[in-house]
C-alpha positions in Angstrom: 0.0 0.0 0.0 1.5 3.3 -0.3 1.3 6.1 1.0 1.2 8.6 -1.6 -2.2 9.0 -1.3 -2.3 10.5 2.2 -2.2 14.2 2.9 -0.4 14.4 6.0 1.4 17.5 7.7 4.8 18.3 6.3 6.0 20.2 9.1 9.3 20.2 10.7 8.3 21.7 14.0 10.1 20.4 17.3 8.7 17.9 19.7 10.1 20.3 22.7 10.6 23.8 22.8 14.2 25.1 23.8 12.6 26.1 27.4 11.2 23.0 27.7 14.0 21.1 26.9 16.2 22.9 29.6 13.5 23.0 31.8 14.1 19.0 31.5 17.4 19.2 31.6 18.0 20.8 34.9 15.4 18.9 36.5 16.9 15.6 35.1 20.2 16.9 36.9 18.6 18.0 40.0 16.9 14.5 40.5 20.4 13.1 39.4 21.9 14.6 42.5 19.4 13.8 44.8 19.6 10.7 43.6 23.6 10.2 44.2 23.7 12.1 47.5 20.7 10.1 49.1 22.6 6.9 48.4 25.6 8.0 49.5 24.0 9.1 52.8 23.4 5.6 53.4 19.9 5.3 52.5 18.6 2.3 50.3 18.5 2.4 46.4 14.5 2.4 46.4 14.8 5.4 49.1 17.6 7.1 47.0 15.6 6.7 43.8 12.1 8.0 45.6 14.0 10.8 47.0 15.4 11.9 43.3 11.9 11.7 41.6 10.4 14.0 43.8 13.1 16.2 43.3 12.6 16.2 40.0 9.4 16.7 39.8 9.8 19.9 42.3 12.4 21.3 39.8 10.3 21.0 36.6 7.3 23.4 38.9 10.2 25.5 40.2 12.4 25.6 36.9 9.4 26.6 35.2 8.6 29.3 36.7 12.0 31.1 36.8 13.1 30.7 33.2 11.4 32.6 30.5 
């Protein structure tokens, strides 16, 4: 079958905005960190791990907000 016959969108647009993508970036980092100094504290890998999520998930809101 081809596809010749389908009128599709020809755009080359971006999945993420530049923002967005350093908005990502730094939170990825930031949960990175948490990550590595909550194991190194001592605490378990599932504790560690828990403890980087959330603050990832806290830098994407706060990381937001400041860049523009």
């Amino acid at each position: 079958m081809s596809r010749s016959g389908r009128q599709g969108p020809e755009r080359n647009e971006p999945l993420l905005t530049q923002r967005a993508a350093i908005v990502f970036l730094l939170a990825a980092l930031a949960g990175i960190g948490a990550t590595v100094l909550a194991s190194l504290a001592g605490n378990v890998w599932p504790v560690a791990v828990s403890v980087g999520c959330g603050t990832a998930a806290s830098a994407v809101l706060f990381f937001r907000e400041i860049i523009d």
